[in-house]
N, C-alpha and C positions, 0 to 999 in steps of 0.2 A: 784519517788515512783511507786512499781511495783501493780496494780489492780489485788484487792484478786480476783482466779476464784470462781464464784458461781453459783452451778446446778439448773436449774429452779427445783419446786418442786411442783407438779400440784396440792396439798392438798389446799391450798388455792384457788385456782380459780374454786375446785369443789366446796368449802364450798358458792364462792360467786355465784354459778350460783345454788346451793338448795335454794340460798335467793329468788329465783326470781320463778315466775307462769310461765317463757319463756322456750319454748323446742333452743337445740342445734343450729337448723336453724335459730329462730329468734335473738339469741344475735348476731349470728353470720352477721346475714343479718344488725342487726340495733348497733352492734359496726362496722361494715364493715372489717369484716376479712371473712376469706374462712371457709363454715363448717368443709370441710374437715381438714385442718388446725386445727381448734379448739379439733377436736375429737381427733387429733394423740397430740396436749397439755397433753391435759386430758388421754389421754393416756400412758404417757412418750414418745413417742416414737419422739419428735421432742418438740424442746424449741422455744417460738414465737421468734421472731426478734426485735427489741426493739420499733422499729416503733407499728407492733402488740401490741407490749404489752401497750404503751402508749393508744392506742385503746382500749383496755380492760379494764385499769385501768380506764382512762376516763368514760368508762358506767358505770361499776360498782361503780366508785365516792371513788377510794381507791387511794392509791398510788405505786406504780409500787412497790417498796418495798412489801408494802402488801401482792400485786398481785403475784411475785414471790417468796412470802414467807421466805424473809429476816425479816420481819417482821410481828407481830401478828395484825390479821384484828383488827382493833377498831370499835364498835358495835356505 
């Protein structure tokens, strides 16, 4: 079985970092990914790597689904 391609889509990971009081640099520092990294997500212009994104999922407490927006955040 061939694995559907699926475009990261940054709509979700902006909505989960408005949940939070943290600027850029600190999720970035205390998920441990690169700000810079984070910014070009949110930006479109680069999709994390799945390792990332398990780190992002993991802080924000979603699941990578979620996170890349295959699925809708659950509140």
């Amino acid at each position: 079985m061939m694995a559907s391609m699926y475009k990261f889509d940054p709509c979700n990971l902006r909505k989960l970092i408005k949940r939070t009081s943290l600027s850029i640099s600190q999720i970035a520092r205390e998920a441990d990914v690169q700000r810079t990294s984070l910014s070009k997500w949110l930006n479109g212009y680069m999709e994390p790597s799945l390792r990332n994104a398990v780190l992002l999922a993991d802080f924000f407490n979603v699941s990578v689904d979620e996170l890349i927006g295959r699925k809708p955040i659950q509140d």
